[in-house]
C-alpha positions in Angstrom: 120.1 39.8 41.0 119.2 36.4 42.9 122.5 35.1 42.5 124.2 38.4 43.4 122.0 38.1 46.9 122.6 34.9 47.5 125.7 35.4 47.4 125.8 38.3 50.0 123.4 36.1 51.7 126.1 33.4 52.1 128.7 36.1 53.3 126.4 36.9 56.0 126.0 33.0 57.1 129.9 32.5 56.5 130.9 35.4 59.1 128.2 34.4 61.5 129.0 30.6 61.3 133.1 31.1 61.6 132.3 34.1 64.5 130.4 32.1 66.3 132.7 29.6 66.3 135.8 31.1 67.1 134.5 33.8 69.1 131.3 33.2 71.2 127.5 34.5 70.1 128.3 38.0 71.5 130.5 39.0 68.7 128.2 37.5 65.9 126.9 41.0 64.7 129.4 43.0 64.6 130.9 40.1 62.1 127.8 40.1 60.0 126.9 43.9 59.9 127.3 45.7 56.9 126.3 42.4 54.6 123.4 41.9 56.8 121.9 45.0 56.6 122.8 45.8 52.8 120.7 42.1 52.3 117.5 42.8 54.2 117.6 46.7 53.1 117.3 45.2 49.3 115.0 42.7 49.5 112.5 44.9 50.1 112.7 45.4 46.4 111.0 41.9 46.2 107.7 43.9 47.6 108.1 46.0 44.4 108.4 43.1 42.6 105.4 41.2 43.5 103.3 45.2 43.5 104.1 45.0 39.8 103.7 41.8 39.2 107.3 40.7 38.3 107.2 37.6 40.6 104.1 35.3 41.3 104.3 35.7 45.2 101.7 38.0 46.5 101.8 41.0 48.4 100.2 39.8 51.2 102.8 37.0 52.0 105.7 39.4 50.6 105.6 42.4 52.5 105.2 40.7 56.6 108.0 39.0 55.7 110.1 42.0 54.4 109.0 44.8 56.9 109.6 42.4 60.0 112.5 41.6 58.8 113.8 45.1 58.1 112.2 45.9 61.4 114.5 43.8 63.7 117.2 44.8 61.5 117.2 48.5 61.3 114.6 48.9 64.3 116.3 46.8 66.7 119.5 45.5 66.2 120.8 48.7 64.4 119.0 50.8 66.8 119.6 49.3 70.1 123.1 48.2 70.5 122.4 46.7 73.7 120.3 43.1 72.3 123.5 42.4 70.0 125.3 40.2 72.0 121.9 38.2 72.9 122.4 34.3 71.6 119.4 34.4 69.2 121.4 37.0 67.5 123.5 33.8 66.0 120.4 31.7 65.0 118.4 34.7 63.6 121.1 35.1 61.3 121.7 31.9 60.9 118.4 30.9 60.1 117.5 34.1 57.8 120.8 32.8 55.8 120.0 29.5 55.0 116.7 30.5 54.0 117.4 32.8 51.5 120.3 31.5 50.4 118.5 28.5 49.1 115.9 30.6 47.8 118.1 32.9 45.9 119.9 30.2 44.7 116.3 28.4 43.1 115.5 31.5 41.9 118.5 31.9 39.8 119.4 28.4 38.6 115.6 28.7 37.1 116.4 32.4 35.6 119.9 30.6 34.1 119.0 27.2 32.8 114.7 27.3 32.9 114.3 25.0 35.8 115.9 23.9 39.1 116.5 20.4 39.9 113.9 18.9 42.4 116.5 18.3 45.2 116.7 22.0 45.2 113.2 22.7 44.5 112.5 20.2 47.4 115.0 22.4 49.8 113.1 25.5 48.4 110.2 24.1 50.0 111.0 22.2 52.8 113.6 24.0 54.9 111.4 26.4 56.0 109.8 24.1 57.9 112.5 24.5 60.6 114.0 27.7 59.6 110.8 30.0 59.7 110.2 29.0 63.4 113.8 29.6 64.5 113.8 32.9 62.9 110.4 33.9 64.4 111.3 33.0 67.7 114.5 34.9 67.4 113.0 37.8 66.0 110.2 38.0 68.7 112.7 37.3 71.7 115.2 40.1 70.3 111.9 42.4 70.2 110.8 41.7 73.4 114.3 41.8 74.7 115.0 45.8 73.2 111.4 47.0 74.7 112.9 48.0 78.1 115.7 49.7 76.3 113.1 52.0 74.1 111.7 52.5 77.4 114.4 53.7 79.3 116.4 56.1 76.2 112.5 56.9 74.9 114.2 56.5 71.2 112.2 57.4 68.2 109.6 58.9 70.5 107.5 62.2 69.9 106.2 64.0 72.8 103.5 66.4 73.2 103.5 69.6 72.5 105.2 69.9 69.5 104.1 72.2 66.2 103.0 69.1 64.6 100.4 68.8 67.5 101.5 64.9 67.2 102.9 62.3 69.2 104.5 59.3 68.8 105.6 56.2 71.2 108.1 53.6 69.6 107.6 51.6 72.8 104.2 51.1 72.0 104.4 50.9 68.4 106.5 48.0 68.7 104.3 46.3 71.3 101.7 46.8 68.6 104.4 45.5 66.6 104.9 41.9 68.7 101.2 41.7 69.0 100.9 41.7 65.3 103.3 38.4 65.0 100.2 36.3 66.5 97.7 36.3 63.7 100.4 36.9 61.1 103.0 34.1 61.6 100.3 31.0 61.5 99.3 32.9 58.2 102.7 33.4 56.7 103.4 29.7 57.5 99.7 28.4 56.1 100.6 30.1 53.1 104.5 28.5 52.4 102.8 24.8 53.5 100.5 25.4 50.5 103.2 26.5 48.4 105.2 23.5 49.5 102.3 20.9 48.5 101.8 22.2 45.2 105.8 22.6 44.3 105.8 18.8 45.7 102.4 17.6 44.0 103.7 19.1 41.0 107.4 17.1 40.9 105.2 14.1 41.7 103.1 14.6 38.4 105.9 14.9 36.7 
């Protein structure tokens, strides 16, 4: 399964990388589309992973990660045609890419052979460092970028009265949404620099 992702995961940064290239930032998604969502969409089955304990990474870390990634994929960039041309499309993408290609392919060199070797264990660990705040600032930008768009269509809304006697704003759900990246990415990133200083006191030991 990791290798299979990474794989589609290295489609995704392939199209993007030779789009943007040959054709300008504004054309980036359309290239990446159908790879990019199949990707995200199935990694949430790394949440059900960690629930039942199949990997070691906890649910707390897991499941930010997954939904605010499938968020800005299905909740933004699917939904609102409108921020796809936007420049941060390219280094969302690219960034997302290079992440989880490298983590994939960790992953499943240790499932095939029963360890990794430490250059890739140290890319594992370190390339986040510069990747996680690209894709942060990409994904808060595109967000921010969409609002006046759920404002103006009023998509994925629920307005009163209705027999549910319930109401629902996605304009303000998401600005719930943004506000929630300010606690939770200095968490997220505490928690992978801990990761990364046991993975690299432990190559030291050894």
């Amino acid at each position: 399964m990791a290798r299979f992702l990474s794989g589609v995961r290295f489609q995704v940064f392939y199209f993007g990388v030779k789009t943007l290239n040959e054709f300008g930032h504004e054309h980036v998604y359309d290239a990446v589309e159908k790879p990019l969502l199949f990707a995200q969409t199935a990694a949430f089955l790394e949440v059900l992973h960690s629930l039942v304990g199949l990997v070691r990474s906890p649910v707390s870390a897991t499941l930010p990660q997954i939904t605010s990634r499938l968020y800005v994929t299905w909740g933004i960039l699917w939904s609102f045609p409108e921020v796809r041309s936007h420049i941060l499309v390219s280094s969302l993408v690219i960034s997302w890419s290079i992440t989880e290609i490298i983590r994939y392919s960790f992953f499943g060199t240790r499932e095939a052979f029963g360890s990794a070797p430490s250059w890739l264990l140290w890319l594992r660990y370190s390339t986040f460092l510069l990747m996680y705040p690209a894709g942060i600032i990409s994904e808060v930008v595109l967000i921010y970028n969409a609002l006046s768009y759920m404002k103006e269509s009023g998509k994925y809304a629920v307005r009163m009265p209705n027999k549910w006697n319930f109401s629902f704003d996605y304009y303000y759900a998401s600005l719930v949404g943004l506000a929630i990246y300010v606690p939770g990415c200095p968490y997220l990133y505490s928690y992978m620099l801990g990761q990364r200083k046991k993975a690299v006191s432990k190559t030291k030991a050894a």
